[in-house]
C-alpha positions in Angstrom: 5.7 -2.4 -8.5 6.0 -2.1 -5.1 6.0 1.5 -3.3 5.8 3.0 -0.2 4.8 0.9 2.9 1.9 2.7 4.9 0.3 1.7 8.7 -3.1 2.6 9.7 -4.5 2.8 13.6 -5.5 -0.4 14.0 -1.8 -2.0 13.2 -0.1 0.7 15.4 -2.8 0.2 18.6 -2.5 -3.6 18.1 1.4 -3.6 18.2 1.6 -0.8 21.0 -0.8 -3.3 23.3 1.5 -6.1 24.0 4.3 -3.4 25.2 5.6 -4.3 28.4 5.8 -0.5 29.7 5.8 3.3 28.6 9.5 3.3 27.1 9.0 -0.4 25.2 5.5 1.6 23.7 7.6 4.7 22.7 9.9 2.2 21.2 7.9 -0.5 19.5 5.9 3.0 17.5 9.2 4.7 16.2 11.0 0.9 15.1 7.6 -0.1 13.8 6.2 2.4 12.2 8.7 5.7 12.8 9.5 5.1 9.0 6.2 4.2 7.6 3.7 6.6 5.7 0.1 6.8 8.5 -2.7 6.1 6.8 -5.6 8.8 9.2 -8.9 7.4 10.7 -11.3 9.8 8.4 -15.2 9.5 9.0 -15.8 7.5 5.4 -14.5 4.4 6.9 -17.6 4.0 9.5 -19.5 3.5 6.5 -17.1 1.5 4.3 -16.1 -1.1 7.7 -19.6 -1.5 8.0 -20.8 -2.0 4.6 -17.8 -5.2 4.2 -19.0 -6.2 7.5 -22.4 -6.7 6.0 -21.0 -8.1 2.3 -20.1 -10.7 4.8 -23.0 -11.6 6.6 -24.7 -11.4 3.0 -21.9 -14.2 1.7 -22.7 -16.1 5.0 -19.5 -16.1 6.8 -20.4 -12.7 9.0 -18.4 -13.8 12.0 -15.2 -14.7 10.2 -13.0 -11.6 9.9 -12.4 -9.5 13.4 -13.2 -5.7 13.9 -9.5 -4.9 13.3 -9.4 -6.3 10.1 -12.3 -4.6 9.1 -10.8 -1.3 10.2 -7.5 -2.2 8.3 -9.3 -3.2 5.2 -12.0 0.2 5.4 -8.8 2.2 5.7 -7.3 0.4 2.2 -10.3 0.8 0.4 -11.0 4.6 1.5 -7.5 5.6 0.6 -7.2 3.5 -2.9 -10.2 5.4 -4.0 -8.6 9.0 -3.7 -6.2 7.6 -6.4 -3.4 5.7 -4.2 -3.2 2.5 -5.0 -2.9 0.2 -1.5 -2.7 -3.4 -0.9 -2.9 -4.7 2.2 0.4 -7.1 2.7 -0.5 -9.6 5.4 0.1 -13.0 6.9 -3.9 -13.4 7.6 -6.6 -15.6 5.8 -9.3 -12.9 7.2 -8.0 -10.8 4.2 -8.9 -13.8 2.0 -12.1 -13.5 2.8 -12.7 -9.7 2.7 -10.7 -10.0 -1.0 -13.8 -12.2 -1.7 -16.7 -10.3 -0.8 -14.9 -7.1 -2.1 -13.1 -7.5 -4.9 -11.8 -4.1 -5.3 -9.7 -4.6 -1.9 -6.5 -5.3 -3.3 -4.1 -7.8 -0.5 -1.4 -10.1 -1.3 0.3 -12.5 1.6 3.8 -11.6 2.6 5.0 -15.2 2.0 2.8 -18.4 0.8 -0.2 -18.9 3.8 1.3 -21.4 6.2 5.1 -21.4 5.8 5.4 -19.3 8.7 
């Protein structure tokens, strides 16, 4: 079933930095992500970045999924246990990777990985 689409920080500071200027900002946030459900920073997700962070060292690949995606994936996990159910839709092997150290991270690529 698909649902409601949802942003998180990380996603809206990422698209907001390649803005040429102040107005292109104001409106990269409201076409973006004016109509999208925000996902808030809460305090849980220091612990939950850092404990995939470390599922990855422990699987050997500790380098291979950036701080953002961490952050995005922390912010999926916290917010599908209080009951929602969130999957991370991505164009982004790094999701690959965090699906296979945590299996409860729910993602699913938003067309077949390299047709883009």
């Amino acid at each position: 079933m698909i649902g409601r689409l949802a942003t998180c920080l990380p996603l809206m500071l990422e698209s907001g930095y390649s803005a040429r200027n102040f107005q292109d900002h104001q409106d990269a946030m409201q076409k973006l992500f004016g109509p999208f459900d925000k996902l808030a920073p809460v305090p849980e997700l220091l612990e939950i970045a850092v404990d995939l962070q470390g599922r990855l060292f422990k699987a050997g690949i500790g380098r291979s999924v950036g701080v953002a995606d961490l952050i995005v994936a922390a912010h999926a996990l916290h917010y599908r246990g209080e009951g929602a159910a969130v999957t991370i839709v991505h164009y982004d092997a790094d999701y690959d990777r965090l699906a296979r150290v945590a299996p409860e991270l729910c993602t699913q690529w938003l067309v077949p990985r390299g047709s883009l």
